[in-house]
GUNU-940838 format. One record per residue (C-alpha): residue number from 1; x, y, z; chain. Coordinates in Angstrom, 2 decimals. Layout:
<site NUM,<X,Y,Z>,'A'>
...
// end
This chain:
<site 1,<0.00,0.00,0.00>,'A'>
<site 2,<1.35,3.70,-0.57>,'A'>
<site 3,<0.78,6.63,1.74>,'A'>
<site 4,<1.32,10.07,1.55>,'A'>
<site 5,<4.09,11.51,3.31>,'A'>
<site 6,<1.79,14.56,4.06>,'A'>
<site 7,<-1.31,11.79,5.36>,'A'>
<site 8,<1.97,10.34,7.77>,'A'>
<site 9,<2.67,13.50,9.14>,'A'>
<site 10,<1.04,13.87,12.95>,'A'>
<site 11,<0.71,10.02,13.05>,'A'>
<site 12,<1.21,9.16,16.91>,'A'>
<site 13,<4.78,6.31,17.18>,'A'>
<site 14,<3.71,4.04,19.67>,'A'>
<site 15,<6.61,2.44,21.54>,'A'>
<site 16,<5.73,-1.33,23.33>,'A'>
<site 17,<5.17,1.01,26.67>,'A'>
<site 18,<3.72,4.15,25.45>,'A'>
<site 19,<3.74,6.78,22.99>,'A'>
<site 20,<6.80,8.36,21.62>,'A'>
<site 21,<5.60,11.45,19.90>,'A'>
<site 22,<4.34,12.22,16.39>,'A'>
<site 23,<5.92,11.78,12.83>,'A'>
<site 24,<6.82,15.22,11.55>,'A'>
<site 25,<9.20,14.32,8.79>,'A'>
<site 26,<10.83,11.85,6.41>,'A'>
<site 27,<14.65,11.39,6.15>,'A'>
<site 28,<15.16,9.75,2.42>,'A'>
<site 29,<18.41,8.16,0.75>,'A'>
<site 30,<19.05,10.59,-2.47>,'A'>
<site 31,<20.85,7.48,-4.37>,'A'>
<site 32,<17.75,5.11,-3.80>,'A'>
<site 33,<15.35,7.30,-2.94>,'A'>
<site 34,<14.69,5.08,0.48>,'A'>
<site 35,<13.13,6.07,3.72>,'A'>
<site 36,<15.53,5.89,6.07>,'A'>
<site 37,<14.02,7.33,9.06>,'A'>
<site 38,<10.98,9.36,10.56>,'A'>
<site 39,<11.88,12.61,12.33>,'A'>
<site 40,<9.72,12.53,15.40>,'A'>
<site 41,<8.33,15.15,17.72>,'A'>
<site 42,<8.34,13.79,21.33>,'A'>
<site 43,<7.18,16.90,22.36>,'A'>
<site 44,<7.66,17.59,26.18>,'A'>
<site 45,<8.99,13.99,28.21>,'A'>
<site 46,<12.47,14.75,26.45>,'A'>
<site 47,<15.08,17.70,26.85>,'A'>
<site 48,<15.79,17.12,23.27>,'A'>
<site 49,<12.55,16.80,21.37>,'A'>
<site 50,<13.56,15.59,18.22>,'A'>
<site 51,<14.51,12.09,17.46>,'A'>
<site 52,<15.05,9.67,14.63>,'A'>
<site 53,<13.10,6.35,14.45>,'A'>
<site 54,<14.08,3.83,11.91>,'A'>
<site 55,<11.58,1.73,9.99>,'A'>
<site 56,<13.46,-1.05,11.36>,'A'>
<site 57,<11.04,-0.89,14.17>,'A'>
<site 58,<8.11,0.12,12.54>,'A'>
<site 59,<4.97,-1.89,12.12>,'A'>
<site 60,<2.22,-1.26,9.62>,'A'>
<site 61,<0.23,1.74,10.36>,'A'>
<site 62,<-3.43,1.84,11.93>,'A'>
<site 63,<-5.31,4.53,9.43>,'A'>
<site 64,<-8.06,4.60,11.76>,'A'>
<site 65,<-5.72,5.28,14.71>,'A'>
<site 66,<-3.40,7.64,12.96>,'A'>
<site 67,<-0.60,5.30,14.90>,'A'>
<site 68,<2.62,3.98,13.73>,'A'>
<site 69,<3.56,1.17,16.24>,'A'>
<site 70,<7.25,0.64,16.65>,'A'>
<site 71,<8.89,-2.40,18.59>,'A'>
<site 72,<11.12,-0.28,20.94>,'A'>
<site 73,<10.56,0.96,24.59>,'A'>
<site 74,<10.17,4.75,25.86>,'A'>
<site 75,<13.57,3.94,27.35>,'A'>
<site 76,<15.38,3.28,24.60>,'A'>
<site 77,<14.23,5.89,22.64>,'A'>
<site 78,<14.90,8.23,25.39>,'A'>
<site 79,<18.44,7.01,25.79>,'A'>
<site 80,<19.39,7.23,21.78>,'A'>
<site 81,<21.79,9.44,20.04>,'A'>
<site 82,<20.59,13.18,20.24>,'A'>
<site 83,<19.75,14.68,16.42>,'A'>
<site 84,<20.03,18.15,14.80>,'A'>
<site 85,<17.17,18.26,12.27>,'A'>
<site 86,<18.66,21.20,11.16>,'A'>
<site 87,<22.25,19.68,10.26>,'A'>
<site 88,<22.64,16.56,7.71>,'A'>
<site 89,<22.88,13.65,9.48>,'A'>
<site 90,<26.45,11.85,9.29>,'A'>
<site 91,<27.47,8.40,8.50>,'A'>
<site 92,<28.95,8.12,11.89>,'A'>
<site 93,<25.77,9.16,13.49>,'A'>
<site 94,<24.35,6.81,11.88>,'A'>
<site 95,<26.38,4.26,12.82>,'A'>
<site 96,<26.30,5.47,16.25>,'A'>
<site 97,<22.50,5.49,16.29>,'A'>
<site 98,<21.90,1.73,14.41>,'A'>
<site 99,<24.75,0.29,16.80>,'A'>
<site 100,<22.34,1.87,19.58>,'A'>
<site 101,<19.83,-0.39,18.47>,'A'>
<site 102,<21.16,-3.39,17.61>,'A'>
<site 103,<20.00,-3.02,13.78>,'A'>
<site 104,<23.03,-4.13,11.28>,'A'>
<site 105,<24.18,-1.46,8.82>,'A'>
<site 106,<21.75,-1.11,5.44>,'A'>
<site 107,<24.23,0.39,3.20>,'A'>
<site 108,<26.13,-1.64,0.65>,'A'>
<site 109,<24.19,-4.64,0.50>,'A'>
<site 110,<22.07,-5.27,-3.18>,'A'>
<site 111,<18.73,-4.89,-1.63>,'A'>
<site 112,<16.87,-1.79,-0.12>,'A'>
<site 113,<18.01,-2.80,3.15>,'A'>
<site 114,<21.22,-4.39,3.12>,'A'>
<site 115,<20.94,-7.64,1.80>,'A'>
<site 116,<16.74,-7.89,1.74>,'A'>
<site 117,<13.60,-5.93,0.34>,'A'>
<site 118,<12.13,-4.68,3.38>,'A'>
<site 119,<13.42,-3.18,6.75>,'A'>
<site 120,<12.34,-5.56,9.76>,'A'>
<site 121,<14.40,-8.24,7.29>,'A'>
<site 122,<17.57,-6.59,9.04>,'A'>
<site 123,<15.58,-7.01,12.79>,'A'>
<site 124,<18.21,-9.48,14.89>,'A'>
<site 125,<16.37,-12.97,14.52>,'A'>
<site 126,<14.22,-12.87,11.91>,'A'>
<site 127,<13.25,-16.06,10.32>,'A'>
<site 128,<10.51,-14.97,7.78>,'A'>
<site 129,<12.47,-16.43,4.56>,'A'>
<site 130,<11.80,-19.97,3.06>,'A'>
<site 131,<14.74,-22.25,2.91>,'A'>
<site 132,<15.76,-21.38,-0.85>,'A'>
<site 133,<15.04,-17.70,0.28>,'A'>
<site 134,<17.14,-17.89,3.05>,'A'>
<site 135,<20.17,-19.60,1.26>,'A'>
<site 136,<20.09,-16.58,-0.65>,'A'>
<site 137,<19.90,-14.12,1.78>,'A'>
<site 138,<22.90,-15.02,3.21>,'A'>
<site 139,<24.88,-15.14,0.11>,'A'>
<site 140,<23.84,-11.05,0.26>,'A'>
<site 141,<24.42,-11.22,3.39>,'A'>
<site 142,<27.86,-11.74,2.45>,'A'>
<site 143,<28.32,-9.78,-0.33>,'A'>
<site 144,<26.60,-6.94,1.96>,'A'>
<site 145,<29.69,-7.12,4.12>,'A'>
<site 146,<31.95,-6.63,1.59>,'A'>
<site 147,<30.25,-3.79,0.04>,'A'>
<site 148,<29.69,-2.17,3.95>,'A'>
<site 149,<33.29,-2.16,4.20>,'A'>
<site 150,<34.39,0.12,0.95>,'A'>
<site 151,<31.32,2.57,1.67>,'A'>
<site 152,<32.52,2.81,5.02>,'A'>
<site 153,<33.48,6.44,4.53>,'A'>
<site 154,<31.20,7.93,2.21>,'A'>
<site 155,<29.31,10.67,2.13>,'A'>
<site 156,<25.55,10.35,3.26>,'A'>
<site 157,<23.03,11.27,1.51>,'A'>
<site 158,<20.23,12.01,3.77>,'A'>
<site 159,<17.60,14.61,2.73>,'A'>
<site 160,<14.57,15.68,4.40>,'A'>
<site 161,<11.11,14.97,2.45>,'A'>
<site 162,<9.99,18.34,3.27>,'A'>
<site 163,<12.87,20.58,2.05>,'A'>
<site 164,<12.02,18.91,-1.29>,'A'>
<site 165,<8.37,20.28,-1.06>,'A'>
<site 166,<8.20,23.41,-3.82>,'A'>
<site 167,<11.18,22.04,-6.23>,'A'>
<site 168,<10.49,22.47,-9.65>,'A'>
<site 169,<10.20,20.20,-11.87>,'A'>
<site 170,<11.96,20.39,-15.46>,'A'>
<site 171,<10.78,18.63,-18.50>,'A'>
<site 172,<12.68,18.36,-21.03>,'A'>
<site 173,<11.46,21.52,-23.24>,'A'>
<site 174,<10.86,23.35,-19.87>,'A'>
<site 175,<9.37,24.06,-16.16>,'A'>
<site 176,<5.75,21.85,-15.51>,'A'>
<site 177,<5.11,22.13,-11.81>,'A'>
<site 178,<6.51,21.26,-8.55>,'A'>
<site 179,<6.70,18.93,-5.73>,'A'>
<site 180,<3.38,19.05,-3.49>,'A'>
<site 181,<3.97,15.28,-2.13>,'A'>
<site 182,<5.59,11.79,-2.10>,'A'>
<site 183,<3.63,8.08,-1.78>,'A'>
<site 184,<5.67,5.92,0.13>,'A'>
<site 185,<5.13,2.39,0.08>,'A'>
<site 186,<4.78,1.20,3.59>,'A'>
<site 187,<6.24,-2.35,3.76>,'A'>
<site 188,<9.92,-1.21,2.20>,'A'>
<site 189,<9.42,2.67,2.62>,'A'>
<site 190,<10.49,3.47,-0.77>,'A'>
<site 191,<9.31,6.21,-2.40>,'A'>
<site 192,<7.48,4.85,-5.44>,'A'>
<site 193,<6.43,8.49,-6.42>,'A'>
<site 194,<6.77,12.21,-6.64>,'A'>
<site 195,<3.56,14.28,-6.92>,'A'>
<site 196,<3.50,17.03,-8.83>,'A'>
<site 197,<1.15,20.07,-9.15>,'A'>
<site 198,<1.37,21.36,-12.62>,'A'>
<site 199,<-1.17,23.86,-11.51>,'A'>
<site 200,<1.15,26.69,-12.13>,'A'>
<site 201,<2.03,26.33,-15.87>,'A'>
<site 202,<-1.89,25.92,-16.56>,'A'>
<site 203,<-4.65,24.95,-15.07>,'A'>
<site 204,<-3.88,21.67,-14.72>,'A'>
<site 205,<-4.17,18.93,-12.04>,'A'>
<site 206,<-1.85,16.41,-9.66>,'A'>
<site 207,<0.62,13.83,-11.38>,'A'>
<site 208,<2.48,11.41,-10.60>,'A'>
<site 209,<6.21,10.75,-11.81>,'A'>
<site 210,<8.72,7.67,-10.40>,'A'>
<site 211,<12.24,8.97,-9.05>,'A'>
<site 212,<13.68,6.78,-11.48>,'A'>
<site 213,<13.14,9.23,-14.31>,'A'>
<site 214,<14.74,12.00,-12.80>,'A'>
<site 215,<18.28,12.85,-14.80>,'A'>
<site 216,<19.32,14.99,-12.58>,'A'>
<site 217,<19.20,16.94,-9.37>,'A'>
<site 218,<20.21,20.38,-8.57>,'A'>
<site 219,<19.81,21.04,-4.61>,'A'>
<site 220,<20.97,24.87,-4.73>,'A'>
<site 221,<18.46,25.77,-7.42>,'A'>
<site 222,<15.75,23.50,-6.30>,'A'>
<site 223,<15.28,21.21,-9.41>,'A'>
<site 224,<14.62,18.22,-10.58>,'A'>
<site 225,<15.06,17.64,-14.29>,'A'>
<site 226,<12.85,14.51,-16.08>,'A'>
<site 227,<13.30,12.86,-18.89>,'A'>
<site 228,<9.65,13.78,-19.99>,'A'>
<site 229,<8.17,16.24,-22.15>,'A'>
<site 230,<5.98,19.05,-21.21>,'A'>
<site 231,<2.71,17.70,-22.97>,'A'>
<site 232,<3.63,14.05,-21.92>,'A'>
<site 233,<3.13,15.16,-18.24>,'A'>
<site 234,<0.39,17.78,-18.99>,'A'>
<site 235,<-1.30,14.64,-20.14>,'A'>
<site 236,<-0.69,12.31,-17.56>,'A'>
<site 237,<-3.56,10.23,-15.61>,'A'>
<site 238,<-4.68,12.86,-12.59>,'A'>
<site 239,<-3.75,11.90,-9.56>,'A'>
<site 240,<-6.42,11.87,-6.83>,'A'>
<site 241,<-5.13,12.40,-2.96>,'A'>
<site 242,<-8.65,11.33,-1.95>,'A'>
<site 243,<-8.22,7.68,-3.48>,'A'>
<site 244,<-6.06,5.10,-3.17>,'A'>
<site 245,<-3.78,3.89,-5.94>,'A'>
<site 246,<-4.21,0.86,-7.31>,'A'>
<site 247,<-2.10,-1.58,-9.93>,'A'>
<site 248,<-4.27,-0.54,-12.70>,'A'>
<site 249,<-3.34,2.94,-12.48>,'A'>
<site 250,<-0.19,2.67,-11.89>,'A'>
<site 251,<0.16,0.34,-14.72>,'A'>
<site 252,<-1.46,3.35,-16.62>,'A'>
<site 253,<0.59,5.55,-15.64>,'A'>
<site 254,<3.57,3.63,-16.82>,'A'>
<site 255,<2.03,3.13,-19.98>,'A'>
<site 256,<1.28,6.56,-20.82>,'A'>
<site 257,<5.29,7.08,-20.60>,'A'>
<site 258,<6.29,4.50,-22.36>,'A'>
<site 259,<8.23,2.93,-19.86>,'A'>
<site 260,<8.57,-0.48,-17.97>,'A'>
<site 261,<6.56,-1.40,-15.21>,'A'>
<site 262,<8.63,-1.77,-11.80>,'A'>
// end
């Protein structure tokens, strides 16, 4: 299922003894365009009200109950590594914050987490793989490793989902819209799409576009540049916030652009 980022903000993270405050923002992986962790608001209990929560230790979200539940106590959260939301979050801190946990390291493995699809895959102990499945996963496993240790220095690249709200968006014969939105899909937090509100180029409507056919990002001027052409996007299937997406339309949508389904 995909949710907005803007529906996830003010959902209540429920630790195994209590609430831990509310989701306020998204950090995202720029090379995979990943979810890496929520930003959340503990409001008063803490000195320092901001902390990160992986979705490591998320569960799958209660719509009704605007709740996130995470599998980690009060205690722990209250004890983890302190964060500046305003600073970009370093690969050390990182590593400082995931040895905190427990949680293995996700970078350099072949899959979206490590060496798997999905984030409680990297949880210590779990056993959720058949046999063949598991043979594999700790091939990656081992390859993952390997990998881990020649990224151990780079450079993260951490942004928040909200900084990116208001980018422009370049076609390739010129400016279409900008970023209103992301959908995030909930069981490996990727984000499977940018939404984009052409609204100011003419009086057009919501669209969707993939992260995978963006050429290139500028950060100081606040673009994104798309291998798409103004009328291709003009004429896109609307997106509706008020609906859910479903396979058809996102087949659809991928059709209209003539390009592979993912």
């Amino acid at each position: 299922m995909l949710r907005s980022m803007k529906n996830l903000e003010g959902y209540t993270i429920g630790a195994t003894n209590g609430d831990i405050g509310k989701a306020v923002d998204l950090y995202f992986d720029d090379q995979t365009w990943v979810v890496r962790y929520l930003v959340v608001d503990t409001g008063h209990w803490l000195s320092r009200n901001k902390k990160l929560i992986s979705p490591i230790a998320i569960g799958i979200p209660d719509s009704r109950q605007r709740t996130l539940p995470a599998s980690i106590t009060r205690e722990q959260v209250e004890g983890s590594p302190d964060i500046d939301t305003d600073k970009p979050v370093s690969r050390q801190h990182e590593e400082t914050y995931l040895t905190y946990y427990g949680y293995p390291f996700y970078w350099g493995g072949v899959g979206l987490w490590g060496g798997g699809l999905y984030p409680n895959m990297m949880l210590p102990g779990y056993e959720g793989l058949e046999p063949e499945s598991a043979t594999v996963a700790k091939a990656q496993d081992t390859h993952a490793k390997i990998e881990e240790a020649k990224h151990q220095n780079d450079d993260p690249h951490l942004r928040s989902c909200k900084s990116l709200i208001g980018y422009h968006i370049k076609a390739s014969n010129g400016e279409v819209g900008h970023i209103q939105d992301f959908l995030v899909d909930e069981k490996s937090w990727a984000i499977r799409y940018l939404v984009v509100n052409t609204s100011n180029w003419w009086l057009g409507h919501a669209v969707l576009i993939a992260p995978q056919w963006i050429e290139n990002m500028s950060w100081s001027d606040k673009l994104a540049s798309v291998d798409l052409s103004q009328q291709a996007i003009k004429d896109a299937p609307p997106y509706n916030e008020t609906r859910q997406l479903d396979r058809a339309q996102e087949i659809a949508i991928y059709a209209h652009y003539g390009r592979l389904e993912n």
